[in-house]
N, C-alpha and C positions, 0 to 999 in steps of 0.2 A: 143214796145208792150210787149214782154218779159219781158221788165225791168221794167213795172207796175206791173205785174201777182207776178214778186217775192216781189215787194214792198208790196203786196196788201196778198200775203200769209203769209210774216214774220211778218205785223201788226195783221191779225189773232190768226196769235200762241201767241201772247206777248198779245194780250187778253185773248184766253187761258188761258195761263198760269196765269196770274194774277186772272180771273178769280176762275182757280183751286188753287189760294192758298189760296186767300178769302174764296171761301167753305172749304180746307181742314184747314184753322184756325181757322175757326166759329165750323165746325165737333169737332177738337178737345180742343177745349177751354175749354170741361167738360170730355174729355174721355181720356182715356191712347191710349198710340200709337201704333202702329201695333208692334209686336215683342215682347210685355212687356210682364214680369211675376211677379206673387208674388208668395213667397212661393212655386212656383212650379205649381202655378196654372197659366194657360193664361187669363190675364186679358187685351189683347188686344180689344181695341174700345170700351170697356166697362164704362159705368160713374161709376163715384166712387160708390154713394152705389149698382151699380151693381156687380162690383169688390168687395165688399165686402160680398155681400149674397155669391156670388160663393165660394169667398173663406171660409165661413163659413161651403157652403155645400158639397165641399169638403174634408173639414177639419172631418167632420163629420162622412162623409163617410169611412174612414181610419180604418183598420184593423191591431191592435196591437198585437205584437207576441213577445213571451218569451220563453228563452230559457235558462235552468238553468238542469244543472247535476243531474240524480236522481229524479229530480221531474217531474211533469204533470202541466203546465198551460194550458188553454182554452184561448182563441184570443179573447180579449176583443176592444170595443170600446171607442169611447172617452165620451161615456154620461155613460157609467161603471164605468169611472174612473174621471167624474167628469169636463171632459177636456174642455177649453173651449181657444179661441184664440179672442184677441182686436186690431182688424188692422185698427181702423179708422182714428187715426192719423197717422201711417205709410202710410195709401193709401193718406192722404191728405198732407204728405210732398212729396212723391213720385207725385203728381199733382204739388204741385206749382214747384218743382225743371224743371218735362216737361217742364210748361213754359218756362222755362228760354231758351232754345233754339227750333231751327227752328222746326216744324213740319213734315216738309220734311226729313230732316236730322234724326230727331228721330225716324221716322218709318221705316224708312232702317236700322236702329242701334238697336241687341236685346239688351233690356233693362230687365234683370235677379235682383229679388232683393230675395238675401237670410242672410243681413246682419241683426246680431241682432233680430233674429226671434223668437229666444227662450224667450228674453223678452218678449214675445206678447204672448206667452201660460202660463197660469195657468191651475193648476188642485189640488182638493178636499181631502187634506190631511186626513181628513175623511174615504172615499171615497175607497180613496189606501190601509189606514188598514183596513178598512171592506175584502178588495180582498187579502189581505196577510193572514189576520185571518180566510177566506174560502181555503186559498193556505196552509195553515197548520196545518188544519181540514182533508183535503184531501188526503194529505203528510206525516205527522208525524209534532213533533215539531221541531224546529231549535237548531242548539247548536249555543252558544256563544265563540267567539274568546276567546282564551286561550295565556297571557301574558307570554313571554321567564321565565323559574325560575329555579333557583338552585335545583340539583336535585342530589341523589347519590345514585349511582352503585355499587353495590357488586363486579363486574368485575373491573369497571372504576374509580370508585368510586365518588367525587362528581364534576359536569360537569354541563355546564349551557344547559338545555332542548328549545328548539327550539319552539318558537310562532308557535298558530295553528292559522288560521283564523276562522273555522267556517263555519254555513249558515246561521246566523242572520244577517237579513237586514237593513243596516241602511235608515230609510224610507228617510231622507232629499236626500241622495243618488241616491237610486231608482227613487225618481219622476226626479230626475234632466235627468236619465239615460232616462226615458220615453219623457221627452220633445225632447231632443235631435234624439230621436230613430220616433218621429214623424216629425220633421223638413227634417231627413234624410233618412225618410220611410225605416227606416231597424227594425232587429230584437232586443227586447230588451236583452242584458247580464246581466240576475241576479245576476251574480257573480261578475261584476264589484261593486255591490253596497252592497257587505258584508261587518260589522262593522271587523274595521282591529285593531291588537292586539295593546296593546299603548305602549308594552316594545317588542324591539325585541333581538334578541339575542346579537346584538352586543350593549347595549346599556350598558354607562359608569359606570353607578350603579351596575350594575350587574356585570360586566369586574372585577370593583375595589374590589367586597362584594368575587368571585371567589378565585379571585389570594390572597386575604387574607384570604380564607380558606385554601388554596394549601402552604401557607405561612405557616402552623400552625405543618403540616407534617414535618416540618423540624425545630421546634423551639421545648425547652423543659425550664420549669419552674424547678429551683432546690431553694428547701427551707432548709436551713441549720437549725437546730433545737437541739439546746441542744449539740452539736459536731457531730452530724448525720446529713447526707442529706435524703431528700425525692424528688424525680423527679418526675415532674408530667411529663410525655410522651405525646408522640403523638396521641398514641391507647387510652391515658385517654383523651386527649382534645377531640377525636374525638365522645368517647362514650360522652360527654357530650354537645353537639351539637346538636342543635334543627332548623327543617327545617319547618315554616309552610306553608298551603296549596300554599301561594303564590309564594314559594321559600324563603320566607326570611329566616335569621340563625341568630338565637343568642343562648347563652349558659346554660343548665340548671341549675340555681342559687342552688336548693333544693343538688343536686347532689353534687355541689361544696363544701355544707353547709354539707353536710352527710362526705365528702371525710375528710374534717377537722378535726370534730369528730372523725373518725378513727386515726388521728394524736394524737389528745389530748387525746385517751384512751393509747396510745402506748409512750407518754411522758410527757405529762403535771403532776404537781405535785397537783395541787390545791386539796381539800376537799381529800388527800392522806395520808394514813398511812403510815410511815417511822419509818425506823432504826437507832438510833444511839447510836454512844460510847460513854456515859457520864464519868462523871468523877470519880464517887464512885460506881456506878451499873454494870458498864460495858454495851453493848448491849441491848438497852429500846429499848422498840416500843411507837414512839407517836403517838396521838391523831391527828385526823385534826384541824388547828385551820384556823389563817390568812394570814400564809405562804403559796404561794404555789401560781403559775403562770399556767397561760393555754393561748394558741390561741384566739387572737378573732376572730372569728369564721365570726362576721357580718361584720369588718371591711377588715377582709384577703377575703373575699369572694369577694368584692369587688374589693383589690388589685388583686386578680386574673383575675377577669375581664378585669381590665385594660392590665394587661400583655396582656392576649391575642389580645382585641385591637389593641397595638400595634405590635404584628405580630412577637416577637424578641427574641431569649433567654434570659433569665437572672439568675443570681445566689445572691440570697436575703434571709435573714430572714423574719420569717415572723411575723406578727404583734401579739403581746402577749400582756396579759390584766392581773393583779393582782402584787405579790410582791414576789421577790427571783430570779425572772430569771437572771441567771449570763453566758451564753453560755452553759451550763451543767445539766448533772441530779441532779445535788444536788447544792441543793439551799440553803442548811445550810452554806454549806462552811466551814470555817478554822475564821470566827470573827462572834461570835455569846455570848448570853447571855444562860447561863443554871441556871435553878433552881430547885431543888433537892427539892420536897415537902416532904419527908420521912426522909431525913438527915437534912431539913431546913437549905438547903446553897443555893448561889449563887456564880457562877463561869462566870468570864468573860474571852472569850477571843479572841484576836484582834492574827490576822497572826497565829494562832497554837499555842499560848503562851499563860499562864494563866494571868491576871494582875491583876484580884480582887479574893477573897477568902473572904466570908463575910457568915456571918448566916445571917439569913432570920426571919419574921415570915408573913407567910401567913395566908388564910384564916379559922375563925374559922369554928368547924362544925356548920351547919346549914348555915351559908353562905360561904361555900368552894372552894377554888382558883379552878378555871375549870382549868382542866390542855388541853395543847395541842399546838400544833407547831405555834406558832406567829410571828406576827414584829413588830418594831417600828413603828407606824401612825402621831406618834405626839407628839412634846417636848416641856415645858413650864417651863420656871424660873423669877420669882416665879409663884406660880401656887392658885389655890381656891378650892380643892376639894366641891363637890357639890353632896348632895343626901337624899334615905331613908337609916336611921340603921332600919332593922325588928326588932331587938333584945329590943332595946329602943322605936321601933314604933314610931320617930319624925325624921324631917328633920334636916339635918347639913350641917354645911360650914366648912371645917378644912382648913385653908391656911398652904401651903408645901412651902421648896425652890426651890424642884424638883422635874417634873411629866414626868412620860416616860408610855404614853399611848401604849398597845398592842393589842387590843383587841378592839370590837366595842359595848362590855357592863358594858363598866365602869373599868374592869382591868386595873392596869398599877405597874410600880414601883417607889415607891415615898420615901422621908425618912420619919422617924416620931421618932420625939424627944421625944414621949408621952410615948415610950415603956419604959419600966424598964431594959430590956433583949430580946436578939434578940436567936432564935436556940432553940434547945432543944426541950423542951413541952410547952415553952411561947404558942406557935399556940393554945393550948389547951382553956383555960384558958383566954386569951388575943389575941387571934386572930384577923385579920383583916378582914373585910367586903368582900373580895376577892381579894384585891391587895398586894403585895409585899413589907410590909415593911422593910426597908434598913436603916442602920446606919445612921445617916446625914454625917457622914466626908466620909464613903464609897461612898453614894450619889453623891454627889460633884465632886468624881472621875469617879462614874458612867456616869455622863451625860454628863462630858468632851468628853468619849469613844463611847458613843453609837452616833448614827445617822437614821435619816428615813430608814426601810428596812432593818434595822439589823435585823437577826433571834430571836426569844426570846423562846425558849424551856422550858415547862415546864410539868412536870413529875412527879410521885408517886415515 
């Protein structure tokens, strides 16, 4: 009899139980299981779209707080800011996944879903600068992060200055900072979502643009000039060093261009009156003419530049622009042509030694040999003279065997068979259009001696 009673109670319960799995599989065939959450919200026993209104009005419900240095924010909500959260397809893979296993089993198992949440919230980029532009109405305005820059110190002198960040917010930032700060119901860090500097101090541009100015303290430019040096220093590189707002350095070109000048007043010859010892006057003063060298001014200005660039001393000449420069202040030298317009001679001579000795006739009045310190420009054998005589008022051709141009208006020294007599008061009477007429046989010898850049002095 016993052994019915247990037959007849263990068939009960296994009805039961089958029973209760029937209803609790039909129960949950539309609803989450006992234990489960989403987002934080219990969405236990609930069907999906009631799981999802909850979660909507809890979302809703949520009190957003901010926390930021110096300022005042107000606890804003999420239809302030726009906020809005889409869990329909998360609640409807979170159901078919349920299915997959027992019923039973999953309602004794808490089922916590906080993955990937922040996917599922959007909010009103709009929205959030309207609430920055009422937060800095309130507030005062924001600064803007400030990039690491080369900077110098009258103590220190130049030293790379340290990135600031700021309180300007970067908006992509801040929302990100707000979603997260709502998924994990805390407080929002303003300061987390300040725009941050783009150069910071150690940054390689800067390291390298540094140690190449600190390179410059100990390098010096020496320009040898005429048998003098001039040094540019470190105290001149440094006065000419330009920092702008952003830290960058480069050099002041105007400065470098002025410093020059100062050179070519203190030795260039060019457009220069000079002294010499002729050979029947003794000590004339000439004229300026063609002769005469100076600094280029635009091209050295440049080579300076580059020196510094490269960070290194050097010891160089430096670049010169005209004719006579020989290492020296005299540019006449010891091989030069002279012509004596008052004795109407010429005098050559090559190393200190006379080799020609020849009368002359130059230019008659009214067209008179301009006197003044020259060079040679240019040599032609045989040659086409080519021009106006004022005297006769027509054009002419004279073809010469030798043309020694000095001069860039037509001067030079040529022979001319034409003259009767050379010296004396010929120039009067018989003068030349303003060039130097020359014996033809002295000629000859002439043009052997001479060369481009020869000195050509000519004088009263």
């Amino acid at each position: 009899m016993m052994m019915k009673k247990l037959i007849g109670v263990s068939l009960a319960l296994v009805v039961l139980g089958l029973t209760v799995g029937l209803l609790g599989k039909q129960y949950y065939a539309e609803r989450y299981y006992y234990n489960t959450e989403f987002a934080s919200v219990d969405i236990s026993n609930l069907t999906q779209a009631e799981a999802n209104d909850k979660i909507i009005e809890s979302f809703s419900q949520q009190v957003i707080n901010f926390n930021e240095a110096d300022r005042q924010w107000e606890a804003l909500t999420p239809n302030d800011l726009g906020l809005t959260i889409q869990a329909e397809e998360a609640l409807a893979l979170l159901m078919s996944q349920q299915h997959k296993q027992n019923w039973l089993l999953g309602a004794l198992t808490d089922t916590p879903v906080d993955d990937d949440l922040q996917a599922l919230i959007s909010l009103d980029d709009a929205r959030l600068q309207a609430v920055l532009e009422a937060n800095n109405q309130a507030n005062g305005p924001r600064s803007l992060p400030e990039d690491a820059k080369l900077r110098y110190s009258e103590s220190q002198g130049y030293l790379i200055e340290a990135a600031q960040t700021g309180t300007q917010v970067d908006i992509s930032s801040l929302k990100k900072q707000i979603i997260e700060a709502m998924v994990q119901q805390d407080t929002v860090d303003v300061s987390r979502a300040y725009l941050q500097p783009t150069i910071t101090a150690d940054d390689p541009t800067l390291v390298s643009e540094l140690e190449q100015i600190q390179a410059l303290t100990s390098m010096e430019i020496t320009l040898t000039l005429a048998g003098y040096e001039e040094v540019i220093t470190p105290e001149m590189i440094y006065s000419w060093l330009l920092l702008d707002e952003d830290g960058a350095y480069s050099f002041d070109e105007e400065m470098i261009y002025d410093y020059l000048g100062t050179l070519n007043d203190a030795y260039a010859t060019y457009d220069d009156y000079r002294y010499f010892n002729s050979t029947l006057q003794g000590e004339i003063q000439l004229e300026p003419g063609t002769l005469g060298w100076s600094i280029d001014r635009e091209v050295e200005t440049q080579a300076i530049l580059d020196d510094l660039k490269a960070g290194e001393s050097v010891t160089r000449e430096p670049a010169i622009v005209g004719i006579g420069y020989n290492g020296s202040l005299d540019d006449i030298g010891i091989s030069y042509i002279e012509v004596d317009m008052t004795y109407q001679m010429m005098y050559v001579y090559i190393d200190g030694v006379a080799v020609i000795s020849t009368p002359i006739v130059t230019g008659q009045i009214g067209t008179n040999t301009v006197p003044g310190a020259y060079a040679v420009w240019n040599m032609e054998s045989p040659s086409q003279l080519t021009g106006y005589n004022p005297r006769t008022e027509k054009e002419y051709v004279q073809p010469v065997d030798y043309w020694i141009a000095f001069d860039y208006t037509g001067q030079g020294v040529h022979d001319a068979n034409w003259q009767p007599t050379f010296g004396g008061d010929a120039y009067l009477t018989n003068g030349s259009l303003g060039c130097i007429n020359t014996p033809p046989d002295v000629m000859a010898q002439l043009y052997n001696y001479a060369y481009n850049g020869m000195p050509v002095l000519v004088f009263q």
